[in-house]
OpenMM code with the backbone's topology and positions (N, CA, C; nanometers):
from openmm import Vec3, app, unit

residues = "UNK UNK UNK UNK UNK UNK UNK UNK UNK UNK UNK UNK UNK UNK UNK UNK UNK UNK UNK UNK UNK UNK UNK UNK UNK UNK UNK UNK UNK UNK UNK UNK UNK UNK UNK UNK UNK UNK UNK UNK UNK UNK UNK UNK UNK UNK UNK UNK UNK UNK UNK UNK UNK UNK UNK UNK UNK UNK UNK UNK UNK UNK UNK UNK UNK UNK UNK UNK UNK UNK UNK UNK UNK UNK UNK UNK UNK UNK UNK UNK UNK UNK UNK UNK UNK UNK UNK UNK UNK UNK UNK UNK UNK UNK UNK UNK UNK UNK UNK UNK UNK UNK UNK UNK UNK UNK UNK UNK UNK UNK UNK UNK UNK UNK UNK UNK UNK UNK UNK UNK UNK UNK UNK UNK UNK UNK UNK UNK UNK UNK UNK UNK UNK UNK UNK UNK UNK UNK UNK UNK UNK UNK UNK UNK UNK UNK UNK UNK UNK UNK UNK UNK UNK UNK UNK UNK UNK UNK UNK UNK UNK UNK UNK UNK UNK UNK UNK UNK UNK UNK UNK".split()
positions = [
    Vec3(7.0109, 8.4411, 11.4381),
    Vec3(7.1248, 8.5284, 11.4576),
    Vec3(7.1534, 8.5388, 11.6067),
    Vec3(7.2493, 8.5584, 11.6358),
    Vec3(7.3248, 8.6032, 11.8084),
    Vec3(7.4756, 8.6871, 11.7783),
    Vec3(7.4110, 8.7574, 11.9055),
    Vec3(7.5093, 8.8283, 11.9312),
    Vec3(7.6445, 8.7947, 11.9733),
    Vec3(7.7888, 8.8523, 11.9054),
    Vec3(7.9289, 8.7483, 11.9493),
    Vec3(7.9730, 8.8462, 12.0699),
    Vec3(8.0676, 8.7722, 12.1377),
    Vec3(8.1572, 8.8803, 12.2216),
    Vec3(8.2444, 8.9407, 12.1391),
    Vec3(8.2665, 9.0941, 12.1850),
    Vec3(8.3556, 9.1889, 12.1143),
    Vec3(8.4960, 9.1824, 12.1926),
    Vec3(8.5821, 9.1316, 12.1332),
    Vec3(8.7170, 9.1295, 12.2284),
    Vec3(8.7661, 9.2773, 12.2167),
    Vec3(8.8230, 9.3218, 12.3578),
    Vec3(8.8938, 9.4472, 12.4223),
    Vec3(9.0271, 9.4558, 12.4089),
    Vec3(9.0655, 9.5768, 12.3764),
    Vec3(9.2299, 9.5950, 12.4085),
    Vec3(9.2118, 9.5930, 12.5354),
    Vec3(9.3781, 9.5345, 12.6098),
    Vec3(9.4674, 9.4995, 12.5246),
    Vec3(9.4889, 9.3687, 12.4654),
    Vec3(9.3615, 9.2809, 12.4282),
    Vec3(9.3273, 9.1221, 12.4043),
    Vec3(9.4443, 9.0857, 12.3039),
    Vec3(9.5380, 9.0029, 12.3458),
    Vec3(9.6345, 8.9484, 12.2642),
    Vec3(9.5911, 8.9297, 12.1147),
    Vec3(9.4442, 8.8890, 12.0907),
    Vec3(9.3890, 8.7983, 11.9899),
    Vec3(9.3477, 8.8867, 11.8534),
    Vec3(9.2989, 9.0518, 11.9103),
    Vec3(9.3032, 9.1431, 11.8654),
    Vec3(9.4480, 9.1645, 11.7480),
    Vec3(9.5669, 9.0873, 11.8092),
    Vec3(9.6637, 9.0788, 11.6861),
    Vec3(9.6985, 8.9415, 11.5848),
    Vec3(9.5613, 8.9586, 11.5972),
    Vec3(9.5889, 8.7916, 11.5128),
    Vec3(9.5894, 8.8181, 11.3488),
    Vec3(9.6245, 8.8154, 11.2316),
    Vec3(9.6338, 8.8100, 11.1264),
    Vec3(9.5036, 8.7634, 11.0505),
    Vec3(9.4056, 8.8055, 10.9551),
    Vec3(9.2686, 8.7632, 10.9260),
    Vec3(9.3534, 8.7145, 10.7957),
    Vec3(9.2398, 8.5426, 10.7964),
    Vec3(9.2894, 8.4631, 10.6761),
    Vec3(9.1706, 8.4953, 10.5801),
    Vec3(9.2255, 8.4733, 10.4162),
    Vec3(9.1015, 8.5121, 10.3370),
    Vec3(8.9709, 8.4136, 10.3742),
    Vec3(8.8866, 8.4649, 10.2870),
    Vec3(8.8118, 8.3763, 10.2922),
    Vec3(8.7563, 8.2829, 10.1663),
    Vec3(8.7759, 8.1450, 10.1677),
    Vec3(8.8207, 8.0732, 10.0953),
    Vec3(8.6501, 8.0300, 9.9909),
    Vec3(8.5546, 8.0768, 10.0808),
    Vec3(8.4450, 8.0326, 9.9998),
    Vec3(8.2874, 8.1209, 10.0941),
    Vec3(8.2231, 8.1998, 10.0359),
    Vec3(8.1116, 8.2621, 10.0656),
    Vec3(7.9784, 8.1592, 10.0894),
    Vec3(7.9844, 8.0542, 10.2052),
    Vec3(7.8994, 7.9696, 10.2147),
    Vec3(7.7742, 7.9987, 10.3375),
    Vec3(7.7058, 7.9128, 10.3735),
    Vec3(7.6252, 7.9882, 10.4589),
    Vec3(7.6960, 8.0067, 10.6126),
    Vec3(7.7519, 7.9309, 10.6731),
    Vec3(7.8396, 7.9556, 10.7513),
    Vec3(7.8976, 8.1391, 10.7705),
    Vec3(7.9370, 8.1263, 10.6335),
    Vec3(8.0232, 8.2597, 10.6305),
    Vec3(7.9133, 8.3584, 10.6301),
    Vec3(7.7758, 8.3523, 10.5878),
    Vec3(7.6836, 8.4272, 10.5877),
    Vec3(7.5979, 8.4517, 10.6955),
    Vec3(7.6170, 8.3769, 10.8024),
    Vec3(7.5438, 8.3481, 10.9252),
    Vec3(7.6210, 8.4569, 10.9914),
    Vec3(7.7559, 8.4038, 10.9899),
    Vec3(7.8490, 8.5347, 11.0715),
    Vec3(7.8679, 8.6885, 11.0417),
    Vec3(7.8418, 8.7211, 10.8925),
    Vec3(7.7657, 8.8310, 10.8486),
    Vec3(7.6732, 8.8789, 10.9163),
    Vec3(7.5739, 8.8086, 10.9303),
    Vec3(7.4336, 8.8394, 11.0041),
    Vec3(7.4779, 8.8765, 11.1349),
    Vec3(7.5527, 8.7818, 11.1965),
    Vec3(7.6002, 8.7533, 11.3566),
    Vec3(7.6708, 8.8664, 11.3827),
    Vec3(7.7444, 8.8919, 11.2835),
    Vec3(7.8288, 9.0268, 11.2766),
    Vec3(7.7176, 9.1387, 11.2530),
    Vec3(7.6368, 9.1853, 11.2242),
    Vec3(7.5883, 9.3415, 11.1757),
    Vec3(7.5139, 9.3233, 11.2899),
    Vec3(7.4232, 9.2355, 11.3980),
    Vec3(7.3406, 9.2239, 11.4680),
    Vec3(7.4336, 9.2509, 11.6134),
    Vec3(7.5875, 9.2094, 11.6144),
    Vec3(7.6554, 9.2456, 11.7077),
    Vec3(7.6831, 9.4218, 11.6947),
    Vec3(7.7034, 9.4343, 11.6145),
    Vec3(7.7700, 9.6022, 11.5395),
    Vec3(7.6131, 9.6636, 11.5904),
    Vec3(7.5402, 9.6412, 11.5619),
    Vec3(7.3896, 9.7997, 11.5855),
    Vec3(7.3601, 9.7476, 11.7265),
    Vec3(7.3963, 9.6177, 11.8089),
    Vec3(7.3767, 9.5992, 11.9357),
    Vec3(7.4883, 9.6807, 12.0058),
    Vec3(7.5715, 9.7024, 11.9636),
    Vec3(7.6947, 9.7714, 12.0596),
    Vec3(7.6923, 9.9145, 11.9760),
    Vec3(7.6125, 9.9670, 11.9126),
    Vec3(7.5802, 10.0998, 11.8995),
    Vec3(7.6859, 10.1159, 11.7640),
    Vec3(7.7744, 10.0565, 11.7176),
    Vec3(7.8602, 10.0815, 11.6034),
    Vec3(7.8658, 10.1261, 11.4571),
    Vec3(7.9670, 10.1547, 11.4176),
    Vec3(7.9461, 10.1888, 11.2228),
    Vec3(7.9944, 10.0926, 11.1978),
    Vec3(8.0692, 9.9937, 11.2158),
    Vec3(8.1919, 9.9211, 11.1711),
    Vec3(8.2405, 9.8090, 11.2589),
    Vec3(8.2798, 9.6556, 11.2343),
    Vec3(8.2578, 9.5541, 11.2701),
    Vec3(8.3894, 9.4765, 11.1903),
    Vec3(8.5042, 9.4419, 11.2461),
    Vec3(8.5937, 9.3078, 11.1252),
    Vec3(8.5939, 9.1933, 11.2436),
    Vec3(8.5556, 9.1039, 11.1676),
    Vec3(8.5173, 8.9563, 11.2011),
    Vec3(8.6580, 8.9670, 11.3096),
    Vec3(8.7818, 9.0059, 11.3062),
    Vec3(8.8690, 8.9617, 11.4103),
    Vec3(8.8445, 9.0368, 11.5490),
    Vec3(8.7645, 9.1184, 11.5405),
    Vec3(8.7105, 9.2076, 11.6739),
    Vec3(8.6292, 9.1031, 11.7152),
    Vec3(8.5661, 8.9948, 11.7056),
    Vec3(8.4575, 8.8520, 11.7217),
    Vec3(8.5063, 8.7488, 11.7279),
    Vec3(8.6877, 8.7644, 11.7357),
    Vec3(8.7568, 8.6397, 11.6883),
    Vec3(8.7657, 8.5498, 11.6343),
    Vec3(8.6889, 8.5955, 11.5503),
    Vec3(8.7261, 8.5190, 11.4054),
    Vec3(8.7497, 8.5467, 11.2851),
    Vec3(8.8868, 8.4853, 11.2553),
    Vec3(9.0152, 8.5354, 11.2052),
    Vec3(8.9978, 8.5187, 11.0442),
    Vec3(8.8979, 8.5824, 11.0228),
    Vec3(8.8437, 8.5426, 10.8472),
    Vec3(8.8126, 8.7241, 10.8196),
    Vec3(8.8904, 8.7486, 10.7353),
    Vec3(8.8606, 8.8706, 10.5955),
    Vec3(8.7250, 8.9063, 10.5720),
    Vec3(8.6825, 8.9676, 10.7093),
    Vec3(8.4949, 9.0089, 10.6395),
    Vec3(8.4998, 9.1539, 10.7734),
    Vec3(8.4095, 9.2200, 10.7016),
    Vec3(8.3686, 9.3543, 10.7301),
    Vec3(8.2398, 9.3632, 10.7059),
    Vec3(8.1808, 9.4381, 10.8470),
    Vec3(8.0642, 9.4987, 10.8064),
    Vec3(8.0649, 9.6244, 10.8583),
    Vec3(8.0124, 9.7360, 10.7779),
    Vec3(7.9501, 9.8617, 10.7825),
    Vec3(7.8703, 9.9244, 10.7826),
    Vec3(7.8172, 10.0031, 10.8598),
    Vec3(7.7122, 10.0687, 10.8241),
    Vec3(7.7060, 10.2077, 10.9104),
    Vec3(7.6684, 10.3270, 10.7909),
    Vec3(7.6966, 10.4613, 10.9053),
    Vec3(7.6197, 10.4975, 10.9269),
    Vec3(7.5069, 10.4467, 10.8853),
    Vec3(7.3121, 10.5172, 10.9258),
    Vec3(7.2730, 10.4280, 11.0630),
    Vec3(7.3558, 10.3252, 11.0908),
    Vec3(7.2983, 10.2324, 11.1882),
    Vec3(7.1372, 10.2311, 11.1445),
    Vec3(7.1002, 10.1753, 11.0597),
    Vec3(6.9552, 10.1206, 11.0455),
    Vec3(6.9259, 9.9749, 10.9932),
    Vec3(7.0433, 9.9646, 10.9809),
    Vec3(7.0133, 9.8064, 10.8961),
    Vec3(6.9455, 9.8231, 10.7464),
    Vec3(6.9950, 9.9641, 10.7148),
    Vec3(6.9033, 9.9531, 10.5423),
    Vec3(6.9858, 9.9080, 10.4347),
    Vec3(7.1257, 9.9265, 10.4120),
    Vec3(7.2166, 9.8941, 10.2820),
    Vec3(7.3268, 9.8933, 10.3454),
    Vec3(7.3613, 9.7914, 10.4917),
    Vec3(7.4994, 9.7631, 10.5276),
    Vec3(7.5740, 9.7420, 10.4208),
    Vec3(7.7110, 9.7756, 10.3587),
    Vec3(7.8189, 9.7442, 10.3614),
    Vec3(7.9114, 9.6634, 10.3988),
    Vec3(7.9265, 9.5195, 10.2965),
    Vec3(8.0064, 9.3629, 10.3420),
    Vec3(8.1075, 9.3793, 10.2966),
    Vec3(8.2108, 9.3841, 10.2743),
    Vec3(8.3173, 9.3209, 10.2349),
    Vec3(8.4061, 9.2353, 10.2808),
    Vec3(8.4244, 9.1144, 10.2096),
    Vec3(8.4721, 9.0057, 10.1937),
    Vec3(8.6218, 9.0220, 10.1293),
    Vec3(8.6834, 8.9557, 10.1983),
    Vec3(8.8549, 8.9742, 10.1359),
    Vec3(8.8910, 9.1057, 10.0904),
    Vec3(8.8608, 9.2341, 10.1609),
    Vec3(8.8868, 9.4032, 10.0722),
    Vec3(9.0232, 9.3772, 10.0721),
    Vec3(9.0440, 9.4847, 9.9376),
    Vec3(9.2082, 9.4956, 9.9430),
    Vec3(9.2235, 9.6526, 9.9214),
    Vec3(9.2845, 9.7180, 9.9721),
    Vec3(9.3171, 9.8458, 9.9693),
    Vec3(9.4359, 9.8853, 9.9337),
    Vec3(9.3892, 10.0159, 9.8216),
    Vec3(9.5044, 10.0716, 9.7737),
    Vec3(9.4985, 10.2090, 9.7961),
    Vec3(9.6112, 10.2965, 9.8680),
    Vec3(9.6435, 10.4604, 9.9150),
    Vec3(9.6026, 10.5239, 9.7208),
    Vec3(9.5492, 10.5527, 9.7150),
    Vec3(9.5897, 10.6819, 9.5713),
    Vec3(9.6924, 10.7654, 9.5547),
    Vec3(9.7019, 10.8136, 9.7136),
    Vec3(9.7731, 10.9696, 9.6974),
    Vec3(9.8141, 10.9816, 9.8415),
    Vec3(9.8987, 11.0344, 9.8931),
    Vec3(9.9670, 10.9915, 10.0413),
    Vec3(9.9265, 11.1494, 10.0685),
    Vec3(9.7913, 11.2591, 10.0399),
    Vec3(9.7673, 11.2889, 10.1579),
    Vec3(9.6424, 11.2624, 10.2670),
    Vec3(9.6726, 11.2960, 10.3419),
    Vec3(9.6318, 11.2839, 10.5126),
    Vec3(9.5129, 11.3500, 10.5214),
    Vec3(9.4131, 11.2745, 10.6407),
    Vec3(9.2804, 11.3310, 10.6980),
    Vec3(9.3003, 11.3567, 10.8421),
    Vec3(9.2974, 11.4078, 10.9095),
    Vec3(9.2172, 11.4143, 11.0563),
    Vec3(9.1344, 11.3450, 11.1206),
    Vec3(9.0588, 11.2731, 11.1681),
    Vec3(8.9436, 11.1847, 11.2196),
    Vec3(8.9719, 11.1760, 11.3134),
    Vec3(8.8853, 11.1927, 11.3998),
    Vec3(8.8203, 11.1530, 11.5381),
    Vec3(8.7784, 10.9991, 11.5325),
    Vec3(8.8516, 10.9086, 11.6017),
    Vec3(8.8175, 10.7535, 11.6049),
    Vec3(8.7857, 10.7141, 11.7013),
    Vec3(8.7050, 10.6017, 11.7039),
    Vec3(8.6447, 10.5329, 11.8321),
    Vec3(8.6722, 10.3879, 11.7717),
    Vec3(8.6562, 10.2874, 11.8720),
    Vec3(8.6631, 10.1218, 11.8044),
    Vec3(8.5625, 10.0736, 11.9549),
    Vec3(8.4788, 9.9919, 11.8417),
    Vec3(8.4290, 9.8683, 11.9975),
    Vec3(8.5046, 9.7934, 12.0631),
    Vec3(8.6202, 9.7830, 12.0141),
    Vec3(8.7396, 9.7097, 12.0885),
    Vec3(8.8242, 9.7970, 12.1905),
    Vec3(8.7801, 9.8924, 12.2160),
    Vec3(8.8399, 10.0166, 12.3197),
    Vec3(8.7807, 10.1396, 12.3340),
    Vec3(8.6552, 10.0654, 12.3959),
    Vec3(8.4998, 10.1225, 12.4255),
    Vec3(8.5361, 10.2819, 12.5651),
    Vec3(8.5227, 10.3855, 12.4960),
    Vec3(8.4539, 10.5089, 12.5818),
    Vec3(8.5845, 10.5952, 12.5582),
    Vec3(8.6723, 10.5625, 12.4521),
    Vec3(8.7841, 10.6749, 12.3843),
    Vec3(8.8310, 10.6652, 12.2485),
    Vec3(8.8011, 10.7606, 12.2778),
    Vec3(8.8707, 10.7858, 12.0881),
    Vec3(9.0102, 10.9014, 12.0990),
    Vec3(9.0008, 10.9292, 11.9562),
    Vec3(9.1575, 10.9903, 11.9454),
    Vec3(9.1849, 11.0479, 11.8128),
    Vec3(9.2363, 11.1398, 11.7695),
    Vec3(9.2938, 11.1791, 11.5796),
    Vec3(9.3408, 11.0937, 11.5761),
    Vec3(9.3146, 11.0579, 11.4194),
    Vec3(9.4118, 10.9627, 11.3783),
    Vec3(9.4184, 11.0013, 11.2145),
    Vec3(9.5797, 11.0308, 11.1455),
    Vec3(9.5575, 11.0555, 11.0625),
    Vec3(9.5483, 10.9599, 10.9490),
    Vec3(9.4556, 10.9724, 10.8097),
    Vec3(9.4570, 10.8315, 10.7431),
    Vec3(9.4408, 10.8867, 10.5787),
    Vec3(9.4801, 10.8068, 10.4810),
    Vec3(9.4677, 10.8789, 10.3606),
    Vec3(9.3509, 10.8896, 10.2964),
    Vec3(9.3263, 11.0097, 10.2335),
    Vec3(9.2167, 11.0720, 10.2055),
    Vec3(9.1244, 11.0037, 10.0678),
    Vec3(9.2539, 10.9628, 9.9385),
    Vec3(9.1936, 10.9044, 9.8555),
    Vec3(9.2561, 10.7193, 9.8865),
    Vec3(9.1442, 10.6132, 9.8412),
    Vec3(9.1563, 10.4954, 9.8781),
    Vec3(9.1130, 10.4341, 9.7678),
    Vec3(9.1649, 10.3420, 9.6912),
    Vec3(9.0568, 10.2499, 9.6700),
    Vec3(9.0652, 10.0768, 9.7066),
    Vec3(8.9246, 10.0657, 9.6999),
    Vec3(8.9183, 9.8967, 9.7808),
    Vec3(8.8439, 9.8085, 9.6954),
    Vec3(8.8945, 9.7158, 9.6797),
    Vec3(8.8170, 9.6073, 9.6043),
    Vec3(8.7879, 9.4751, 9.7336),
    Vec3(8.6632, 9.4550, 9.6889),
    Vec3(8.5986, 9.3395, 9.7673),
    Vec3(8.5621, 9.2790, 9.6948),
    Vec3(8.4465, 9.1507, 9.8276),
    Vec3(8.3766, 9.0916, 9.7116),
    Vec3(8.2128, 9.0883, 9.8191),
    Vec3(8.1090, 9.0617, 9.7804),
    Vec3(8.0020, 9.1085, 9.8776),
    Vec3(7.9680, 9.0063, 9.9474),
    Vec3(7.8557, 8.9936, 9.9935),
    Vec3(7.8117, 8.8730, 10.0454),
    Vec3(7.7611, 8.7427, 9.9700),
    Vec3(7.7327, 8.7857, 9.8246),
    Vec3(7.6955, 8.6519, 9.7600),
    Vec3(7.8434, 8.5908, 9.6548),
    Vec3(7.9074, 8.6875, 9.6925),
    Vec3(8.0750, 8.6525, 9.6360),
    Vec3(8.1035, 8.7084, 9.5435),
    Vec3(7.9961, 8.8211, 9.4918),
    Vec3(8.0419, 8.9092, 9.3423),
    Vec3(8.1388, 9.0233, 9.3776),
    Vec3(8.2701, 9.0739, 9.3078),
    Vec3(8.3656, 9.1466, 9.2821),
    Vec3(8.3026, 9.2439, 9.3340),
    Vec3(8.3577, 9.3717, 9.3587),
    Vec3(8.2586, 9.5095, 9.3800),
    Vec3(8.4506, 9.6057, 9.3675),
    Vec3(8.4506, 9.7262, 9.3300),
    Vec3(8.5308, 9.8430, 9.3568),
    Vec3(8.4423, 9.9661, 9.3987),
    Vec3(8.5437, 10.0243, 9.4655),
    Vec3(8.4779, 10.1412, 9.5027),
    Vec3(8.6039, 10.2474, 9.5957),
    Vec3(8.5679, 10.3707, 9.5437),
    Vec3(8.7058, 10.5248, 9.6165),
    Vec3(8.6047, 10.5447, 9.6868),
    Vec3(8.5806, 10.5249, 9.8419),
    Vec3(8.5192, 10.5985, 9.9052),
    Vec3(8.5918, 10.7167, 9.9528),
    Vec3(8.5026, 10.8366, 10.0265),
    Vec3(8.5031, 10.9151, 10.0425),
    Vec3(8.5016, 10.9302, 10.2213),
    Vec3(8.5075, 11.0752, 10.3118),
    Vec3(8.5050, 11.0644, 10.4271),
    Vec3(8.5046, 10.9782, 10.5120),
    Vec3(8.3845, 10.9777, 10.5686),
    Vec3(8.3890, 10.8665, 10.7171),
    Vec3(8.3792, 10.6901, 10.6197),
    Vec3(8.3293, 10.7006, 10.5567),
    Vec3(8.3308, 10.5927, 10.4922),
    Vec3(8.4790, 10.4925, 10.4686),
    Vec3(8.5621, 10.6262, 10.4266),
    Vec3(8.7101, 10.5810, 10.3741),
    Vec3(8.7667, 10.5539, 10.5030),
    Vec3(8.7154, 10.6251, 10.6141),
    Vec3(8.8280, 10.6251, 10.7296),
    Vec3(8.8290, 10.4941, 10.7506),
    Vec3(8.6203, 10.4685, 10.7966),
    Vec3(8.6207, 10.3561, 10.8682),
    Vec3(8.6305, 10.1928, 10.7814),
    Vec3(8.6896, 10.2156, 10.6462),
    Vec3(8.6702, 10.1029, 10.5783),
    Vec3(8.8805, 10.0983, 10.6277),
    Vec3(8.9221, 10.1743, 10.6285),
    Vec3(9.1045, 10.1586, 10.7058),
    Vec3(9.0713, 10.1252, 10.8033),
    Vec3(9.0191, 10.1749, 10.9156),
    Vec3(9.0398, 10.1303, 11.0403),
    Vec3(8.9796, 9.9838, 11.0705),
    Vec3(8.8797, 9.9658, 10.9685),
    Vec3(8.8296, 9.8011, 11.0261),
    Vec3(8.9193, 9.7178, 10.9278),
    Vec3(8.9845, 9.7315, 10.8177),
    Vec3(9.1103, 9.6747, 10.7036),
    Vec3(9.2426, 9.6539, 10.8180),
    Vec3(9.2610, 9.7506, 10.8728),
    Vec3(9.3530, 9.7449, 10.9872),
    Vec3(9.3412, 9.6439, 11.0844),
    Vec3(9.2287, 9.6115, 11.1256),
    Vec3(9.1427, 9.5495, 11.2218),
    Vec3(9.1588, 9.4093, 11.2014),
    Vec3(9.1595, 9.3843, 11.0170),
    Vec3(9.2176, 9.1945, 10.9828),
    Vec3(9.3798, 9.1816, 11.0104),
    Vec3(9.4269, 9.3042, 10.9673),
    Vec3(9.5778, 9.3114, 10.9440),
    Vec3(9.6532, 9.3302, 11.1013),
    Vec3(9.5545, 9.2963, 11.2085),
    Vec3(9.6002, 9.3084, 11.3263),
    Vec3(9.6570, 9.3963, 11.4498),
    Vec3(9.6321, 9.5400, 11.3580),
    Vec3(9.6871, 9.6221, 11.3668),
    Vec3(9.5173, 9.7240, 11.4767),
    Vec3(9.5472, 9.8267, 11.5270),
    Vec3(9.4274, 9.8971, 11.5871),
    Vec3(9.4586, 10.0631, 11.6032),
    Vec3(9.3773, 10.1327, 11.5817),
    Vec3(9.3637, 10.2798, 11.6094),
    Vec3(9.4676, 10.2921, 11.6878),
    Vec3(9.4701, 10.2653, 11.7959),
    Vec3(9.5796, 10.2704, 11.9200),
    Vec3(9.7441, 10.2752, 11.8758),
    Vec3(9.7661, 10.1759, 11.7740),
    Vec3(9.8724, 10.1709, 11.7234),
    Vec3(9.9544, 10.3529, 11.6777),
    Vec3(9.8678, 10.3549, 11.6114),
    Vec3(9.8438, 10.5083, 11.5343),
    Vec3(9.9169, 10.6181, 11.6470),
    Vec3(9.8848, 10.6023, 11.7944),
    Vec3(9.9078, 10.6865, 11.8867),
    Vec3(10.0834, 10.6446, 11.9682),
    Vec3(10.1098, 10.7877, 12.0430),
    Vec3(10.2719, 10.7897, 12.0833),
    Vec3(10.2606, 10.6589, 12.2448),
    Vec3(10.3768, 10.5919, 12.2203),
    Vec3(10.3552, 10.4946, 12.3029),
    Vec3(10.3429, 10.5176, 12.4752),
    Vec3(10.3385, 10.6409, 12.4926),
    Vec3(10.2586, 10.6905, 12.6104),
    Vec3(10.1440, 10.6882, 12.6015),
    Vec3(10.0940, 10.7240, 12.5027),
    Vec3(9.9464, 10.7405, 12.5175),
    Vec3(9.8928, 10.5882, 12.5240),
    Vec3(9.9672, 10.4713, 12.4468),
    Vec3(9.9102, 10.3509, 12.4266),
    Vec3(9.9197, 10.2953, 12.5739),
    Vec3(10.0229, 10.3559, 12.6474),
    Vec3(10.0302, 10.2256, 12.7440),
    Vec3(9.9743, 10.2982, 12.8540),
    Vec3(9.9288, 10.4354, 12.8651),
    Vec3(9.8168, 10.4732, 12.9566),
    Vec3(9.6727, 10.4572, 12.9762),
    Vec3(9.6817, 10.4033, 12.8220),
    Vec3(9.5141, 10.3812, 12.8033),
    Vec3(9.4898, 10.2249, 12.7770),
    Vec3(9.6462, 10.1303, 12.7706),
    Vec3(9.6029, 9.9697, 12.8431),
    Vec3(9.5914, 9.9451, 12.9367),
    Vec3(9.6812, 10.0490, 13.0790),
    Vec3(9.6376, 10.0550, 13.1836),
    Vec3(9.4827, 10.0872, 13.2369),
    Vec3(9.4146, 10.1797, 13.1973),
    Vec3(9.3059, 10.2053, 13.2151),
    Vec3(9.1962, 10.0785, 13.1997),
    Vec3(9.2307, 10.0141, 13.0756),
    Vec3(9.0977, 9.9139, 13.0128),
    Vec3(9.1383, 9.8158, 13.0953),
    Vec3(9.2189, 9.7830, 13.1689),
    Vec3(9.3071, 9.6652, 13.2511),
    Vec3(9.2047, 9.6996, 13.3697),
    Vec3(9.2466, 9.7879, 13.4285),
    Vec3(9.1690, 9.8727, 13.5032),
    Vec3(9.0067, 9.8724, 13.4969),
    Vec3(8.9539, 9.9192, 13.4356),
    Vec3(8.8043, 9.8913, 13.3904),
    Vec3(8.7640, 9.7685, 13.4030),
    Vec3(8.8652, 9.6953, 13.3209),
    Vec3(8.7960, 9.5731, 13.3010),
    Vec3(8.8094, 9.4911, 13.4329),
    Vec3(8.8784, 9.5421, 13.5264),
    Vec3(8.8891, 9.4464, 13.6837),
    Vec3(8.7884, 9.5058, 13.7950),
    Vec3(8.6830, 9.6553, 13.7126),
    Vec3(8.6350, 9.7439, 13.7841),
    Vec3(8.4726, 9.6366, 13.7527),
    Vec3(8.4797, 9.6227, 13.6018),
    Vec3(8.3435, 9.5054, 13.5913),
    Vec3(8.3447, 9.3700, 13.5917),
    Vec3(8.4148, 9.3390, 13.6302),
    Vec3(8.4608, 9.1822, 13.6823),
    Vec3(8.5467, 9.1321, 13.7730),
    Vec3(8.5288, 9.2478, 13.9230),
    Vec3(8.6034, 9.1600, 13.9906),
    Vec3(8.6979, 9.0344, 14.0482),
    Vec3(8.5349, 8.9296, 14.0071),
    Vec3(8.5653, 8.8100, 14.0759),
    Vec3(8.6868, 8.7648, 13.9771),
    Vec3(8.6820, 8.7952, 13.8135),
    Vec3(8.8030, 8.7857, 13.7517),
    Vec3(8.9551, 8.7993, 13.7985),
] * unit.nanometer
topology = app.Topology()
chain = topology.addChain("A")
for resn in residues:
    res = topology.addResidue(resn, chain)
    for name in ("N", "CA", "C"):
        topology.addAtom(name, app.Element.getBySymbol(name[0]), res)
């Protein structure tokens, strides 16, 4: 296993569209691994293969950070239940040291498929539901940030622009 680079807003690539995934082979299972070993190295709950740039339909989760019963999903598809709204406090490894409310719907359900390619459903609940939208968002190209008034977005690309010329000069 190794650790991938986590691409940063405002990384163009971050809007790239995640393609399904066409077959659960070891390849695709390596990057699973590659993926949950990047996610508890950067302190995270939540991981979509396009935050690693690579543009394939996989998620990993986990909210205990222990590595005991991560959470894969492969190709999720999500459906709203009921259009009302949560509150959440969000963070993303892709726009490391802020978070923000963001509101998101309360009942969900998602169908996947796991890591050995079997079907799975499931209505999650709280942080679970949030962070299975915000990393679903995450294939669909879309980011937390979006969510916010376009002042706030373009004060806080300035900043990571900023940061990021604060740890890489010679860049």
């Amino acid at each position: 296993m190794s650790l991938l680079n986590i691409l940063e807003f405002p990384d163009a690539r971050l809007r790239t569209v995640a393609k399904p995934v066409a077959k659960i082979d070891e390849a695709a299972k390596k990057l699973i691994g590659d993926m949950l070993e990047t996610m508890y190295a950067a302190d995270g709950v939540g991981l979509a293969a396009t935050q690693v740039n690579v543009h394939l339909r996989i998620i990993v989760i986990d909210l205990q950070r222990d590595g005991g019963d991560p959470l894969i999903l492969v190709n999720p598809e999500i459906e709203v239940l009921d259009q009302s709204t949560c509150p959440t406090e969000e963070g993303c490894l892709s726009v490391p040291g802020f978070t923000e409310t963001v509101n998101r719907p309360e009942n969900v359900r998602v169908r996947a498929l796991n890591k050995e390619g079997q079907a799975f459903e499931l209505e999650p609940q709280g942080l679970l539901a949030v962070c299975i939208q915000h990393e679903i968002d995450h294939l669909n190209g879309r980011l937390f940030v979006d969510y916010l008034s376009s002042f706030k977005q373009e004060r806080l690309k300035k900043k990571m622009i900023k940061q990021r010329r604060q740890d890489n000069p010679s860049s």
